[in-house]
KEKE-305805 format. One record per residue: x, y, z of N, C-alpha, C, O in turn. Coordinates in pm, 1 decimal. Example, Ala and Ser with C-alpha at 12.3 -4.5 7.8 and 13.67 -1.06 7.14 Angstrom:
<nodes>
[[1319.0,-569.0,780.0],[1230.0,-450.0,780.0],[1320.0,-330.0,780.0],[1423.6,-331.9,846.5]]
[[1285.0,-225.0,708.0],[1367.0,-106.0,714.0],[1290.0,3.0,787.0],[1340.9,113.8,803.9]]
</nodes>
This chain:
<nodes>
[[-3136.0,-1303.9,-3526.9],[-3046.8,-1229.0,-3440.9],[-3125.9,-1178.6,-3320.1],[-3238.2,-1129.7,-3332.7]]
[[-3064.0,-1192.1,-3203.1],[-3153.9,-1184.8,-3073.8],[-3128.9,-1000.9,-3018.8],[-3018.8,-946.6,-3009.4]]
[[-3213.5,-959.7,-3000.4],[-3185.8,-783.9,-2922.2],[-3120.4,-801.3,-2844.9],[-3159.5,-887.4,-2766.0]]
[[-2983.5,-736.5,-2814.2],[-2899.8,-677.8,-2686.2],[-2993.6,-630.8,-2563.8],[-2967.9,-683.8,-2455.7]]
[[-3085.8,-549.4,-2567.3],[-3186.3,-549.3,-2463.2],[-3252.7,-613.3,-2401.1],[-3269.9,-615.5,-2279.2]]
[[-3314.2,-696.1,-2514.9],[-3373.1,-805.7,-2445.7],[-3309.4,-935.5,-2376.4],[-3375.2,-994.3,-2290.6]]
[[-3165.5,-986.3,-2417.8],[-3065.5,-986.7,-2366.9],[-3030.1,-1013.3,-2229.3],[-3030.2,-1115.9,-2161.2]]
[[-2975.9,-797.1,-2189.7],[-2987.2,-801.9,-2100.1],[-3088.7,-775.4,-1996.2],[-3062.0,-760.3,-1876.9]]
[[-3236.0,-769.6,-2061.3],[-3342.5,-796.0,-1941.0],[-3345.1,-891.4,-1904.4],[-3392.9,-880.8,-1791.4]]
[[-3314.4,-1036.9,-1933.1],[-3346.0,-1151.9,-1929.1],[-3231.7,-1166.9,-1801.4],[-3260.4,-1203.6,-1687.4]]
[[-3091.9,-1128.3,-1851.3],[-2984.2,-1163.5,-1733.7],[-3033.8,-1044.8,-1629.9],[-2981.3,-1060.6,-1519.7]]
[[-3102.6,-954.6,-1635.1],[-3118.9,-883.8,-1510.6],[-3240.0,-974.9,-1461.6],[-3191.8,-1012.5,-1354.7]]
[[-3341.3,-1023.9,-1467.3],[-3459.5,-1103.6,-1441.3],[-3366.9,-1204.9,-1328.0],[-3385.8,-1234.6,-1210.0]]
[[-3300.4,-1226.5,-1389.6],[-3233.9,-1377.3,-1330.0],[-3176.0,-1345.6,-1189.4],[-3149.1,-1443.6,-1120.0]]
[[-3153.0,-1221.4,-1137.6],[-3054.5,-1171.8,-1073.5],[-3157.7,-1162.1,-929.8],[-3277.8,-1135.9,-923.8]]
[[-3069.2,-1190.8,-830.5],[-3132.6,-1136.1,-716.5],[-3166.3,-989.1,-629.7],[-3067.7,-936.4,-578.1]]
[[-3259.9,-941.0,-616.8],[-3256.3,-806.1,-586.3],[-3131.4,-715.2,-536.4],[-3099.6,-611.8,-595.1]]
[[-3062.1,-766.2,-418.2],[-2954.7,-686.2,-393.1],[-2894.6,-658.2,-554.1],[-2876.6,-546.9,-603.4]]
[[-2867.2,-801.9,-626.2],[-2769.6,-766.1,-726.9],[-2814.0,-660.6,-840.8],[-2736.2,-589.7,-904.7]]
[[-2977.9,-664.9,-855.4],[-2976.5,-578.2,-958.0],[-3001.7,-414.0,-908.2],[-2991.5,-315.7,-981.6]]
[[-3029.7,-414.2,-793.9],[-2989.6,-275.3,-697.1],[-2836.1,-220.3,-755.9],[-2810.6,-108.4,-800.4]]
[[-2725.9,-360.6,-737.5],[-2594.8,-294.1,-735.7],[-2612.2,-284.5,-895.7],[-2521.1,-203.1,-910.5]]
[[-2640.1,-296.7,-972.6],[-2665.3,-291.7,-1130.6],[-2666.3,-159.4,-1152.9],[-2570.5,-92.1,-1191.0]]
[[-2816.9,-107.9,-1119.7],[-2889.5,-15.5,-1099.6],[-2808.4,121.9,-1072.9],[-2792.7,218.8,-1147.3]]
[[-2756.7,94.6,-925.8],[-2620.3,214.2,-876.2],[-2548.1,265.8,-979.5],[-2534.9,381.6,-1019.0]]
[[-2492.2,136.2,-1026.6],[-2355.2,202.7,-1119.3],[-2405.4,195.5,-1223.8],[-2301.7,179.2,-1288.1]]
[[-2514.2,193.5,-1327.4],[-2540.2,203.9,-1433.3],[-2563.2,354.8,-1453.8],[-2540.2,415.7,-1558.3]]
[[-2628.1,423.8,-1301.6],[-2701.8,567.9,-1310.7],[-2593.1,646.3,-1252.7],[-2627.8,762.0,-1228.9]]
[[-2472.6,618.8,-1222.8],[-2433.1,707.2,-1136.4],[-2335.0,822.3,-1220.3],[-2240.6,800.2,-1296.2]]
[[-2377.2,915.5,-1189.3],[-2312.8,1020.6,-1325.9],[-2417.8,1055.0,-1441.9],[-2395.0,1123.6,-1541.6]]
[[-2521.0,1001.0,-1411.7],[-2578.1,1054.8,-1539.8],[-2746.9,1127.6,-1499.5],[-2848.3,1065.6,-1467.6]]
[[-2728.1,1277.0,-1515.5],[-2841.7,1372.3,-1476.2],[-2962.1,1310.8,-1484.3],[-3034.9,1288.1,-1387.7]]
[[-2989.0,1278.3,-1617.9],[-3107.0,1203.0,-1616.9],[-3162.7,1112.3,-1579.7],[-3280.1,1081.2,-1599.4]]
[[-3058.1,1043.7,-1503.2],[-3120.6,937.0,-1391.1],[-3112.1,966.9,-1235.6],[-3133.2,885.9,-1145.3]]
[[-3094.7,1032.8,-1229.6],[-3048.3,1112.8,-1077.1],[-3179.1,1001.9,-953.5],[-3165.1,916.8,-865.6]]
[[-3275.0,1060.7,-1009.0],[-3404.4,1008.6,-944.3],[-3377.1,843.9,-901.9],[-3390.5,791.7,-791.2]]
[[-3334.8,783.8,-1028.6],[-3359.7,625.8,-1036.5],[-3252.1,585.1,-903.8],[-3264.6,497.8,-817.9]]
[[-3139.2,689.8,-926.7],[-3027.6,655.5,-875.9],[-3031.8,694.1,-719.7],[-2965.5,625.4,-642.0]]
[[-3095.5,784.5,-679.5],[-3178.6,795.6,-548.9],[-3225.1,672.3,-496.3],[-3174.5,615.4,-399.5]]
[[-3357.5,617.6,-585.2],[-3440.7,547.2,-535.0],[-3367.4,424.8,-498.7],[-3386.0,361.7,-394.6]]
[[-3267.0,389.8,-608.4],[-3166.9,254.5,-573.6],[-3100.4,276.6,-418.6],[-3112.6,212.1,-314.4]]
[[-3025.0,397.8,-453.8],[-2928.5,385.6,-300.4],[-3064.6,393.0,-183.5],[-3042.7,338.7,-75.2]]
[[-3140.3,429.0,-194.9],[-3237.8,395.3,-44.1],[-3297.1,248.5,-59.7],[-3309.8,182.4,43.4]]
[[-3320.4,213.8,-136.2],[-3401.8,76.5,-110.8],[-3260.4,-15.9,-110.4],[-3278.8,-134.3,-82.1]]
[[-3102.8,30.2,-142.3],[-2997.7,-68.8,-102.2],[-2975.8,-37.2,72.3],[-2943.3,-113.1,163.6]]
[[-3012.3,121.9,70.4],[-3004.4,130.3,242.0],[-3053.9,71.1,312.0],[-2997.8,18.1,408.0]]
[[-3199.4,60.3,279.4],[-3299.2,33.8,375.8],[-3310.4,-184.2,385.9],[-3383.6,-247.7,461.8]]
[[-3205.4,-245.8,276.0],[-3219.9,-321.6,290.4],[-3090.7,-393.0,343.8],[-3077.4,-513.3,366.4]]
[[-2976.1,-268.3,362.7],[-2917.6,-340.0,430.2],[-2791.1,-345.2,287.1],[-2703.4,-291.7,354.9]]
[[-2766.9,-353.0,239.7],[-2662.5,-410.8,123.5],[-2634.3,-296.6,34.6],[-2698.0,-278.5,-69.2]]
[[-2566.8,-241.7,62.9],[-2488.5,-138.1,1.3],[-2358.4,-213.7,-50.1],[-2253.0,-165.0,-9.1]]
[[-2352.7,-276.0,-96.6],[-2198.7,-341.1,-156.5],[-2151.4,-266.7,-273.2],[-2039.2,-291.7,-317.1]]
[[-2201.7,-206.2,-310.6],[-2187.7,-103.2,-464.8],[-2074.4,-43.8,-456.3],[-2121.5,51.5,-394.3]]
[[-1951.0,-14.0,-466.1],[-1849.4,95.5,-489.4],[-1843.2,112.5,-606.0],[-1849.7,37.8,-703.6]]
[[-1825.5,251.8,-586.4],[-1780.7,365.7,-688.3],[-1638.8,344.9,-750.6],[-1539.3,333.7,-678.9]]
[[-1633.3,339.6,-901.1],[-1506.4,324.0,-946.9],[-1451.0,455.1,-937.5],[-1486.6,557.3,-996.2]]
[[-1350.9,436.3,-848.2],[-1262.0,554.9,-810.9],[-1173.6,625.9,-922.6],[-1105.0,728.1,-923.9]]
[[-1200.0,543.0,-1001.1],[-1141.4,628.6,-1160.6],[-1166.7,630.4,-1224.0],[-1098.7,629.2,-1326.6]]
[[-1333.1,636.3,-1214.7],[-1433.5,685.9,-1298.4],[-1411.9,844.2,-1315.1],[-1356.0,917.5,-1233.5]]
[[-1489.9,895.7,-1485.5],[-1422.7,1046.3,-1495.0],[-1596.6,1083.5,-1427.0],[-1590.2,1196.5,-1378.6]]
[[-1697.9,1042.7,-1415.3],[-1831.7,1083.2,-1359.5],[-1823.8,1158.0,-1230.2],[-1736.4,1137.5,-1146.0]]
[[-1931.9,1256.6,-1217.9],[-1933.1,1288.5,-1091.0],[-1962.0,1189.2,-970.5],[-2032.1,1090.6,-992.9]]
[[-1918.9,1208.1,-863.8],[-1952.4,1100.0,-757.5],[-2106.5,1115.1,-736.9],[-2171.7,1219.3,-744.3]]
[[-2155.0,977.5,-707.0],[-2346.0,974.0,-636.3],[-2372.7,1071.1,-548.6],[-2282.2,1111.1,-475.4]]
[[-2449.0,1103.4,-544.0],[-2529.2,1169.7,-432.0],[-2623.7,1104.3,-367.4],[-2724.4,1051.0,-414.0]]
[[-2570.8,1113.2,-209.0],[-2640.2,1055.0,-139.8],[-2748.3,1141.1,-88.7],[-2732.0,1261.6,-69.2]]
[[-2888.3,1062.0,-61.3],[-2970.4,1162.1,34.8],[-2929.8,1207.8,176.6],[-2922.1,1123.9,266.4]]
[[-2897.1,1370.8,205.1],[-2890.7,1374.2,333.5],[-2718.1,1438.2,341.4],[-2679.0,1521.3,423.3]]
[[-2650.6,1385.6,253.9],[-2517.3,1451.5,248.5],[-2470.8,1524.2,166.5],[-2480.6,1495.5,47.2]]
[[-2387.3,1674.6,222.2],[-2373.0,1733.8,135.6],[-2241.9,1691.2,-29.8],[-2161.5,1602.5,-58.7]]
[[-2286.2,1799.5,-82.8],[-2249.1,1760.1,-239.1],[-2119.8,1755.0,-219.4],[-2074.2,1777.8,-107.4]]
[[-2026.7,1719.0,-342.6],[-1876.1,1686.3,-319.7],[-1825.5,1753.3,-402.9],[-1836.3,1697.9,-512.3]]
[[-1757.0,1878.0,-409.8],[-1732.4,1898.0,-527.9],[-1605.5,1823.6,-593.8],[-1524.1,1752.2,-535.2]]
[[-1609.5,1862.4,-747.5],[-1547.2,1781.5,-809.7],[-1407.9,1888.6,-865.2],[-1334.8,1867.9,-962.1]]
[[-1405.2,1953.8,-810.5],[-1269.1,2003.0,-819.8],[-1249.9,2109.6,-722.8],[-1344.2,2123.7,-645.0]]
[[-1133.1,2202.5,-705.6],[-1143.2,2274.7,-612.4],[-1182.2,2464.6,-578.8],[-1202.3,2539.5,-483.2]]
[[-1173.8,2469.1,-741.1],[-1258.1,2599.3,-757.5],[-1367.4,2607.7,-825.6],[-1396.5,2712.4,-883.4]]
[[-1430.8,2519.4,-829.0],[-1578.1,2519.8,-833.3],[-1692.2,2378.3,-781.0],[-1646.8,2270.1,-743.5]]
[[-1824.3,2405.4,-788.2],[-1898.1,2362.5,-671.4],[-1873.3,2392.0,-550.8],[-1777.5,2459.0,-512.4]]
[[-1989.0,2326.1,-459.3],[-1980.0,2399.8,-339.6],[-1925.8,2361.4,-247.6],[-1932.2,2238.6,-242.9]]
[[-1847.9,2424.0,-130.2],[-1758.1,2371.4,-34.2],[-1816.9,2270.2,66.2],[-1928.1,2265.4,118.8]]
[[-1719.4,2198.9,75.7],[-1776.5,2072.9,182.2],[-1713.8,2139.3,357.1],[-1592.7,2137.5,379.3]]
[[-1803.9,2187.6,454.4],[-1766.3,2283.6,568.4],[-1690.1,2126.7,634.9],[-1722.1,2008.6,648.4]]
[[-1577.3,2212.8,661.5],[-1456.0,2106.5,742.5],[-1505.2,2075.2,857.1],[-1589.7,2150.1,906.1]]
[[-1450.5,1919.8,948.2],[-1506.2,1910.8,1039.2],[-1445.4,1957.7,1171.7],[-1323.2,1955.9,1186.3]]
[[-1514.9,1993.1,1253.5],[-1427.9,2052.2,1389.2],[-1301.0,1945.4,1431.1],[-1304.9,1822.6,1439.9]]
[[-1203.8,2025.6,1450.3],[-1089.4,1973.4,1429.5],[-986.6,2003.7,1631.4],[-881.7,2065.3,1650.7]]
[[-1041.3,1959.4,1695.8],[-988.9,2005.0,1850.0],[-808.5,1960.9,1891.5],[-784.7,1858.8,1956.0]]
[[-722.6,2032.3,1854.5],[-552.3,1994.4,1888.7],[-571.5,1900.1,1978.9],[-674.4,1917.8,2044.0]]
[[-490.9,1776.7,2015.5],[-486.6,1751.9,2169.4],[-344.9,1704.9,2180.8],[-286.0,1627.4,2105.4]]
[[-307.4,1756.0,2271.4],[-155.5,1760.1,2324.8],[-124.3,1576.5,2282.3],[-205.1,1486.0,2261.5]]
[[22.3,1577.1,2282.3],[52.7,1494.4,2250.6],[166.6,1426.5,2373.7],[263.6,1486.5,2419.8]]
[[109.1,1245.2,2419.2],[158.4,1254.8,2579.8],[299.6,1256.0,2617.1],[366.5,1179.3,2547.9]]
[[360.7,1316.6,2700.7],[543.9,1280.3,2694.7],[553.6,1127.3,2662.4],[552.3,1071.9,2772.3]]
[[558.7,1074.1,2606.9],[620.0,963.9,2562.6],[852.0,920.5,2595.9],[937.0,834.4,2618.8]]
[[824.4,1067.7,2570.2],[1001.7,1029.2,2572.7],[1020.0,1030.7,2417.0],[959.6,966.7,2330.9]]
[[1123.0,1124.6,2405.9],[1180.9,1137.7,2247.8],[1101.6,1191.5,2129.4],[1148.2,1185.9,2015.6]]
[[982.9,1243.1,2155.5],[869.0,1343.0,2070.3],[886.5,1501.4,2162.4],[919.8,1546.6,2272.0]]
[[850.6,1530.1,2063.8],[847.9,1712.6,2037.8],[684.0,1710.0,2097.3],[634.8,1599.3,2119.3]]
[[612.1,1818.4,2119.3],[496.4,1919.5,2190.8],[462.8,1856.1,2053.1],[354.7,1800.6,2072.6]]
[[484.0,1844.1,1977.9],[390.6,1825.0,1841.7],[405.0,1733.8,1785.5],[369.1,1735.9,1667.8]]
[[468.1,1600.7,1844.9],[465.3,1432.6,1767.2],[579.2,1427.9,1691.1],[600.9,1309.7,1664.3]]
[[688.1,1522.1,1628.8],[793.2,1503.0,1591.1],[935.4,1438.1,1668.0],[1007.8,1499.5,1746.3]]
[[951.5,1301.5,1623.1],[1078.8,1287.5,1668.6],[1208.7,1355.0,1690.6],[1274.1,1388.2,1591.8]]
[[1258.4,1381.7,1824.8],[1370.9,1405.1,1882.7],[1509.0,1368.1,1788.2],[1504.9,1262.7,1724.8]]
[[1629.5,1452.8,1778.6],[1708.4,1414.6,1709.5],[1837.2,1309.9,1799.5],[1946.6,1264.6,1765.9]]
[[1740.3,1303.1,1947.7],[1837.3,1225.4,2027.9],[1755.7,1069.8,2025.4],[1818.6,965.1,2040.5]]
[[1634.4,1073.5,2007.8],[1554.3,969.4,1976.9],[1585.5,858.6,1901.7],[1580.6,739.1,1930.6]]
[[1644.5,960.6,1721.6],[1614.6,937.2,1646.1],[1780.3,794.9,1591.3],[1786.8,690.4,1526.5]]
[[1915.9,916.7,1697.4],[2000.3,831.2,1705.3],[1987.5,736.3,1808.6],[1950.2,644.0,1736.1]]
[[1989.3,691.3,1911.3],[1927.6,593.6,1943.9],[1868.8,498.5,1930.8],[1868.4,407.8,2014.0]]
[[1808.0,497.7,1827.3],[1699.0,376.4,1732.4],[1823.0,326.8,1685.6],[1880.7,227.1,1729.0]]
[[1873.2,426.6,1564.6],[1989.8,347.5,1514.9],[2098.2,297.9,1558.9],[2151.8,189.1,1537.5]]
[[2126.7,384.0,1621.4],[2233.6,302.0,1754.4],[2207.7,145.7,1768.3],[2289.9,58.2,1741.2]]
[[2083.0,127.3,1813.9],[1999.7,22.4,1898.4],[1998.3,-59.1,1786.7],[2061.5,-164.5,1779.2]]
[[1921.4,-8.9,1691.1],[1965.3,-101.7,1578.6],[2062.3,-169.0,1496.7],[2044.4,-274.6,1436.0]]
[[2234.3,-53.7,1502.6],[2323.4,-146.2,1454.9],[2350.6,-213.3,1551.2],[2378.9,-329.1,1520.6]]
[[2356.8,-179.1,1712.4],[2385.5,-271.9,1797.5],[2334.9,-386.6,1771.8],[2429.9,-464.8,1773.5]]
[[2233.3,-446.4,1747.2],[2139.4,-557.5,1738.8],[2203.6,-620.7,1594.6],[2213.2,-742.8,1582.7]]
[[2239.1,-545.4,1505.3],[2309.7,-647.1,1354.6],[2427.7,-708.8,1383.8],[2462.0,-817.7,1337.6]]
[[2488.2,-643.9,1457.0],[2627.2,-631.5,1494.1],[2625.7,-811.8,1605.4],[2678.9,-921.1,1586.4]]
[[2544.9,-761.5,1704.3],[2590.2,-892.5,1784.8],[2504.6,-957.8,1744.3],[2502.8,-1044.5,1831.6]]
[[2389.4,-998.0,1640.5],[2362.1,-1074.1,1532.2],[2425.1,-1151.7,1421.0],[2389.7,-1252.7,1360.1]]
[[2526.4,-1075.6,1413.7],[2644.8,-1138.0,1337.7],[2757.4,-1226.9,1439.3],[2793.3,-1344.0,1427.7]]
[[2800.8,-1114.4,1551.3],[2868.8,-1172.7,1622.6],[2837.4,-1371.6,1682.5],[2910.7,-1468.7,1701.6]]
[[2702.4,-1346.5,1690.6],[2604.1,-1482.4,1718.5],[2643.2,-1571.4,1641.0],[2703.2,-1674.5,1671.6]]
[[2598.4,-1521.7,1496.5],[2597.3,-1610.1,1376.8],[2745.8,-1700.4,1371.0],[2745.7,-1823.1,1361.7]]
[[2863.9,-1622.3,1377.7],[2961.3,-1688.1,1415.9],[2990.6,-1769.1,1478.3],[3093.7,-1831.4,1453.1]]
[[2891.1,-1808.2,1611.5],[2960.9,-1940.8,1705.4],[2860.2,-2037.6,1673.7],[2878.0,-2153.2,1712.3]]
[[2758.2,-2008.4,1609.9],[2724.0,-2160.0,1521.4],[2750.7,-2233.0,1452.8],[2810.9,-2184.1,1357.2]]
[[2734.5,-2363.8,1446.1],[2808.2,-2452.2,1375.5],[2838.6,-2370.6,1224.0],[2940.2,-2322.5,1173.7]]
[[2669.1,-2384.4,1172.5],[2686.7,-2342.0,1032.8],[2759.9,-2201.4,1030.0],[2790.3,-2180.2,912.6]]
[[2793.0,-2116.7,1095.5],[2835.6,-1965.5,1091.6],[2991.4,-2002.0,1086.9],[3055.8,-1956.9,992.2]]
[[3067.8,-2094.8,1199.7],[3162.9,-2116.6,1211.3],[3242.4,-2193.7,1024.9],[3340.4,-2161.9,957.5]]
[[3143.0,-2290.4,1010.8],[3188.2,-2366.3,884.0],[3165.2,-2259.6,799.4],[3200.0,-2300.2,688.5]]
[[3128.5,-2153.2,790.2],[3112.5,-2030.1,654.5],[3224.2,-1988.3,690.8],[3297.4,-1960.1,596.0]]
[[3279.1,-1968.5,818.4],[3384.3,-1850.0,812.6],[3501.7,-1947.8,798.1],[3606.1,-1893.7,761.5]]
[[3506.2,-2059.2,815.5],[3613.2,-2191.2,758.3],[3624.1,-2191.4,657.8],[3742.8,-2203.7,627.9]]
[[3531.0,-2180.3,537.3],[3549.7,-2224.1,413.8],[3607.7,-2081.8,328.9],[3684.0,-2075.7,232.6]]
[[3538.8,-1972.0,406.0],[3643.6,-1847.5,351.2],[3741.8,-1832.4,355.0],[3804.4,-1769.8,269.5]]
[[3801.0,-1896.4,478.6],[3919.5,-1917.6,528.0],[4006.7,-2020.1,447.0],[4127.2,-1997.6,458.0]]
[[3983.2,-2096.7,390.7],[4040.9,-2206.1,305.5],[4036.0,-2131.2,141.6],[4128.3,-2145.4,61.4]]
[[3943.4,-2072.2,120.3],[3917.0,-2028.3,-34.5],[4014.1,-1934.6,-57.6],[4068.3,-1918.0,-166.9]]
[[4037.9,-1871.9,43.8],[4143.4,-1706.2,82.7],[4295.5,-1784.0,50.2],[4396.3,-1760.4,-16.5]]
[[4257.5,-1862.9,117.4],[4407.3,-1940.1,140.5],[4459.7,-2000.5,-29.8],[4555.4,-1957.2,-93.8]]
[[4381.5,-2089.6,-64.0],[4409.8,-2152.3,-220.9],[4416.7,-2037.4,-265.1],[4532.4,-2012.9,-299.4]]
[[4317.1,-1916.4,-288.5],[4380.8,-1799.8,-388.5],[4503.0,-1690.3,-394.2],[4543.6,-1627.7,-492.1]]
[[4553.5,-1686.7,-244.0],[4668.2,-1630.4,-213.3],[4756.0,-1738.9,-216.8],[4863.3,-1686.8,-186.2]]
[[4783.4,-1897.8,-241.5],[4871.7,-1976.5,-361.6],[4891.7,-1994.6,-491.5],[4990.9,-2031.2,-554.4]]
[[4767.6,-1959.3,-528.3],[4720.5,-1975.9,-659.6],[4762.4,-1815.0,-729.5],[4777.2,-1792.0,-849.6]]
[[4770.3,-1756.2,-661.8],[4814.8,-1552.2,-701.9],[4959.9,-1637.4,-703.8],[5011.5,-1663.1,-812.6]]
[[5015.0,-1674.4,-594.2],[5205.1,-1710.9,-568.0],[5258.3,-1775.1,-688.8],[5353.9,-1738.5,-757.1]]
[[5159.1,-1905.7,-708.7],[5189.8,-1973.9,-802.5],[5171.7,-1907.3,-964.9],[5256.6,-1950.0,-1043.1]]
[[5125.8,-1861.9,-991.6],[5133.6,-1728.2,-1134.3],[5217.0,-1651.4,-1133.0],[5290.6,-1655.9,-1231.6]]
[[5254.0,-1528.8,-1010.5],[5373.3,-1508.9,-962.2],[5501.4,-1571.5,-1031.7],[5575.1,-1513.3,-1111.2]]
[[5509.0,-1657.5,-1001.5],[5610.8,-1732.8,-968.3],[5638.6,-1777.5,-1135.8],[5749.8,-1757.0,-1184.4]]
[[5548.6,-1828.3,-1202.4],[5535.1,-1863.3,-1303.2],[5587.5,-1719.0,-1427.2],[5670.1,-1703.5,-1517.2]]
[[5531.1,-1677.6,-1391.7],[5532.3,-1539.9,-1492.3],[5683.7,-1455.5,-1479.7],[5714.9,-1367.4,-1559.9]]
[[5757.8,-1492.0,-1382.5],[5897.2,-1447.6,-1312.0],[5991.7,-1573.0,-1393.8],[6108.9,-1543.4,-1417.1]]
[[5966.5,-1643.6,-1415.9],[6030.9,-1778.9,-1453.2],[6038.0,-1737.6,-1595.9],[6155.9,-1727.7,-1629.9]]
[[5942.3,-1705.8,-1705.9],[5923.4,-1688.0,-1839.4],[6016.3,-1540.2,-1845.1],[6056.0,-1497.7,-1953.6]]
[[6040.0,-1481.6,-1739.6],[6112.6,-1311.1,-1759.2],[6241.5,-1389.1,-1855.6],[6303.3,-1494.9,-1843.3]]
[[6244.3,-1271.0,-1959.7],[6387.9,-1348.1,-2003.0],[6466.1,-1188.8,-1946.8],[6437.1,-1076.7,-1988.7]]
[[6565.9,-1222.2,-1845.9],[6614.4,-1116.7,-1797.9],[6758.9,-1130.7,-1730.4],[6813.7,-1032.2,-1680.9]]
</nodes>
C-alpha cells in the first residue's frame, strides 16, 4: 500500500512552479499556522507575475492576507474597520429626464413606454402587409369562418332533436 503523502509529493514534484505556488495559496489560506508559508507564496506569486489563485468565495475561512493591505474583517461587529474610501458627489449632467441625483423623471419614464408601445404597435401593424403576416391573418380568417358554421351547424342540429 503506497503513502497518501508520498503520493501527493510526487504529483506536486511534477507540477510547474506557478502551479504549485497556486497549491500552496489555497492549501494555507485560513489556517494560523501557516500564515508565514502563506505570505511567502503570495509574494513569490507576485513577484512572478501569476497570481491566478482565487479565493473560494464560499469558503467558511478567513480571507488571505495580503502584505501591505489592511485586514478584512469577517463580520461586522468585530475585527477591525476597513477606513472607507474618499467618496467626492459629482453632479450629475442634464441629460434630459434625470433628477439633480440620477433618478428618472416621471415624464421620462412615460415616454419610454409610450415610445415603446408605439414601436410594438406599428411592428405589428408592419407584420400585417407581409406576405407571411397577410396569409396568418387569412387563415384566421377562414378558421373563424368554418367555426362560426360549424357552431350553426350544431345549432341547428340540436333544434331539430327538440321534441317540442
Amino acid at each position: 500500500m503506497t503513502d497518501p503523502v508520498e503520493d501527493l509529493a510526487a504529483l506536486l514534484a511534477a507540477l510547474p512552479d506557478e502551479d504549485v505556488l497556486s497549491v500552496v495559496l489555497a492549501a494555507s489560506v485560513g489556517r494560523p499556522g501557516l500564515d508565514r508559508l502563506h505570505l511567502v507564496a503570495a509574494e513569490l506569486s507576485a513577484e512572478s507575475g501569476h497570481m491566478s489563485w482565487d479565493p473560494d468565495v464560499n469558503s467558511p475561512t478567513d480571507p488571505p492576507t495580503i502584505p501591505g493591505m489592511p485586514a478584512v474583517p469577517t463580520s461586522y461587529d468585530q475585527g477591525p474597520s476597513v477606513p472607507a474610501a474618499p467618496f467626492a458627489p459629482t453632479s450629475v449632467p442634464d441629460i434630459g429626464g434625470y433628477s439633480d441625483s440620477g433618478v428618472p423623471t416621471f415624464e421620462s419614464v412615460r415616454d419610454k413606454v409610450e415610445r415603446r408601445f408605439g414601436n410594438a404597435q406599428g411592428m405589428g401593424e408592419l407584420d400585417q402587409q407581409t406576405p407571411a403576416g397577410r396569409s396568418a391573418q387569412e387563415q384566421w380568417q377562414a378558421r373563424s369562418k368554418s367555426a362560426r358554421e360549424r357552431l350553426d351547424e350544431i345549432r341547428k342540429s340540436l333544434h331539430r332533436n327538440d321534441p317540442g
